[in-house]
N, C-alpha and C positions, 0 to 999 in steps of 0.2 A: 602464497595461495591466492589464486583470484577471488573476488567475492563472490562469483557464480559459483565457482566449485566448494565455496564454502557453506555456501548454502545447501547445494546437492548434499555433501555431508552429512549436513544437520539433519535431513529428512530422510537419511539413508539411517540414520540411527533412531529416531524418534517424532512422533508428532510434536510439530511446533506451534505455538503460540508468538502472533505477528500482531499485535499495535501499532495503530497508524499513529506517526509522529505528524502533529498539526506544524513544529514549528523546529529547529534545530536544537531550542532548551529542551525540548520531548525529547528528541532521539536519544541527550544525554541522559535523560532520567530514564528510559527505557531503557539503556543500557546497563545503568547504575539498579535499576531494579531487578536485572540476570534475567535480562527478557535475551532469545536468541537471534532474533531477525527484528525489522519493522518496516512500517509499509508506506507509501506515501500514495493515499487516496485522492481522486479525481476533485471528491465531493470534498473530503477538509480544506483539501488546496484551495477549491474556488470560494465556496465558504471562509474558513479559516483567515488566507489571508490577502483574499481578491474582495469580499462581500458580495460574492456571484452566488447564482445557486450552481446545479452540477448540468449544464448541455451541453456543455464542451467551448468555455467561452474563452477560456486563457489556451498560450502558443504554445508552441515548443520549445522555445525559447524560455520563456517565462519556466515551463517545465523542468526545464534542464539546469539553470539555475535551482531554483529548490534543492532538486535531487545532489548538486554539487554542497550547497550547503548542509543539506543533511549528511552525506555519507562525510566530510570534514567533521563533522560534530563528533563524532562516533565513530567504531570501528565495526560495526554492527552490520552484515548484509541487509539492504535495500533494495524491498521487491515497488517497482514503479509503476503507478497504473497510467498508462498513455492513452486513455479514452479507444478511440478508433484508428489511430495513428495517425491523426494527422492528415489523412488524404488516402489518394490510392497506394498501388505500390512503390512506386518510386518515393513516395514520403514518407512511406515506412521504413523504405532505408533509410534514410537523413536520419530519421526518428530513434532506431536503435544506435546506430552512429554516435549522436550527439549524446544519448540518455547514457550508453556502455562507457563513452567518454569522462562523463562526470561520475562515473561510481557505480552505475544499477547492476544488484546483482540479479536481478531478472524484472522482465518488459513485460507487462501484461495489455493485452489487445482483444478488444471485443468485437463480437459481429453486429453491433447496430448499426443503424443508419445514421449518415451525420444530418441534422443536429442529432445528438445523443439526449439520452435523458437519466435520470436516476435506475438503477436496476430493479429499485424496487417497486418503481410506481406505472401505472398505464399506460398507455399510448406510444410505446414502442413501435419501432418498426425495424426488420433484420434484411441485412446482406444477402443478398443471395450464398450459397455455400462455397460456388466458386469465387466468388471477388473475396471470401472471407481466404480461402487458401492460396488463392495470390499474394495477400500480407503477409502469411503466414512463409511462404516459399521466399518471397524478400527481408522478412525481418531474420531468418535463418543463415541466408546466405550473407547479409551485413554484419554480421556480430563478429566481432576479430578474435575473439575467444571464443573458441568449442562450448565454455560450458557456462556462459551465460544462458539464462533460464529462459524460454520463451514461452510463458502461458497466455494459450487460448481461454478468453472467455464467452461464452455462449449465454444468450439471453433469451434462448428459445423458449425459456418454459414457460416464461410470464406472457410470450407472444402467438404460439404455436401451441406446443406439450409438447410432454418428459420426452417422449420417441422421438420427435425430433431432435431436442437438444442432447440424445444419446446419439443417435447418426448422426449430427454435423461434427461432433468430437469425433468421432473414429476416421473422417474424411480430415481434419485439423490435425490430428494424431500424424496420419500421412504426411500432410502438405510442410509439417517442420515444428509442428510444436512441443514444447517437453512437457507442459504440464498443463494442466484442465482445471478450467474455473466455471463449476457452471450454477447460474446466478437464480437468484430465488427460489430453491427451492421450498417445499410448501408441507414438508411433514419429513420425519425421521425417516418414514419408510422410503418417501421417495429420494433421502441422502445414502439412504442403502441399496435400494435400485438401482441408482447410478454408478455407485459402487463397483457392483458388482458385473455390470457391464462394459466399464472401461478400466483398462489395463496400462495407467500411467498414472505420475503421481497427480493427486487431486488436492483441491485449495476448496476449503468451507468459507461462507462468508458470513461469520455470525453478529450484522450490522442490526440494533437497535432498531424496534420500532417497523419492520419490514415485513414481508411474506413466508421468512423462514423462522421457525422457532429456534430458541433458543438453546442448545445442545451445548454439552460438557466437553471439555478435551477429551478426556475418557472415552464419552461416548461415540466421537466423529473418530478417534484412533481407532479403536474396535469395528469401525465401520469399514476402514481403509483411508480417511483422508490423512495427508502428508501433511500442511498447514491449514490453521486455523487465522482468520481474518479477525480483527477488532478494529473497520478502520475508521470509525467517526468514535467512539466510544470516549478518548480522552477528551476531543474537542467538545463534548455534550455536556459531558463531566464540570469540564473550566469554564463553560459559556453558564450552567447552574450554579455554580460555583460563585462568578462575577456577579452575575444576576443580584442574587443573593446579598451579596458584601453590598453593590449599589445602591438598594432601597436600604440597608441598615443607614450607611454612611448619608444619605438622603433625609433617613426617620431621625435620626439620633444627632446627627452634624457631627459627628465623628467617629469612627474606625478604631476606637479603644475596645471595644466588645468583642471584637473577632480576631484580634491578633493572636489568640491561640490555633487561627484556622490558617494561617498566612504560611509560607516557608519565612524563615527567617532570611535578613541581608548574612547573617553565617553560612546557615545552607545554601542558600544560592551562590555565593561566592566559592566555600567548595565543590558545588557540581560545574562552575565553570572555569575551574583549576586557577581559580583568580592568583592564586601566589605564585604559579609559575613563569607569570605574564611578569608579576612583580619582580623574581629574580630573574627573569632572563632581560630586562630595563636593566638591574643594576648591574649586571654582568657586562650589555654595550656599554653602560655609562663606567666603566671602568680602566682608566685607561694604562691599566698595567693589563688588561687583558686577561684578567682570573677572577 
């Protein structure tokens, strides 16, 4: 089974919960924690492990890599965010090409202008709706598998309003997309409006700290959305986390206080299947060959 089609699956039977893996040791422990999908965000990537913020500063290249390295980590489908794609149309196809190459089980592409900016903060500016359906009509026709996932993201609503960002999806719906991401919204009711007026699977994005409150799986299920988004929430987590450990280890001159808060070299070494690395060395160095 493809990873696209595996993913349709998933949402064909239940609302999912999708955390963004900041790094490939995430994706395994996302895994290992019975999570069904995970995500690899614009903003942890450049953060995480560029030390960019999110305007779309790293390649596709750079991109592609990552996504190669995560879906190795794991057997987990991988929804990829590609900012704007990368250019106009023709570099939306390169774009799905290279990302469906390495793994993605679905390419998400937004209508902002490039430079791009965070979804959640000011000074956006949008596509026009047809330059957005031109991507959208090339990243459809590039996919060499039917059912990699192609979601539209729309930014209208923090730029324009909801009505817009309900029209440019139903014109995106047409132009090739399979699923609808539409970004900030700004109360319950208006993740139920939205709802209710478009007729394909939809993706909540319930990122920290932003324009949209904070909703329950429950609650975005009952609404009608398909996925649910976590994609900076582990990186906030570990970067408080560091933070933390650094002024003890600073205050104290040593890291004897928190080693109850650490994974141990055990734990770690099981979640990176360290002994099978171990016996499959002794199995080459063997040279009877068993």
């Amino acid at each position: 089974m493809t990873p696209g089609k595996r993913l349709r699956e998933l949402v064909e039977a239940a609302t999912i919960q999708v955390p963004g893996a900041p790094s490939a040791l995430f994706a395994r422990l996302i895994e290992r924690c019975g999570y069904d999908a995970m995500y690899l965000s614009g903003a942890a990537f450049s953060a995480g492990i560029m030390g960019l913020p999110d305007v779309g500063l790293f390649t596709l290249t750079e991109l592609a890599q990552q996504t190669t390295y995560l879906t190795r980590a794991c057997a987990l489908p991988l929804i990829v965010d590609a900012d704007t794609g990368f250019g106009e149309a023709l570099n939306v196809e390169r774009t799905i090409v290279e990302l469906e190459a390495a793994g993605a089980a679905a390419v998400q592409l937004e209508d902002q202008q490039f430079p791009k900016r965070c979804g959640h903060l000011a000074g956006k500016s949008l596509v026009e709706p047809d330059a957005m359906c031109a991507k959208l009509r090339a990243a459809a026709d590039a996919k060499a598998d039917p059912d990699l996932v192609i979601i539209a993201r729309t930014d209208a609503r923090g730029v324009t309003n909801l009505n817009d960002a309900i029209e440019r999806t139903k014109r995106y719906l047409d132009a090739g997309a399979d699923w609808i991401f539409p970004e900030a919204l700004q109360s319950k009711e208006e993740f139920e409006q939205f709802a209710r007026a478009i007729e394909a699977p939809l993706v909540a994005n319930m990122t920290e700290f932003g324009k949209s409150p904070l909703l329950t799986l429950d609650e975005l299920g009952e609404l009608g959305y398909s996925a649910v988004l976590y994609p900076v929430t582990l990186l906030r987590v570990a970067m408080k986390a560091t933070e933390a450990a650094l002024n003890v280890i600073a205050t104290e001159g040593t890291q004897a206080d928190i080693l109850d808060l650490m994974q141990t070299r055990e734990e770690l070494y099981d979640l990176l299947d360290y002994q099978a690395f171990e016996d499959r060395d002794q199995r080459h160095a063997n040279t009877n060959g068993k």
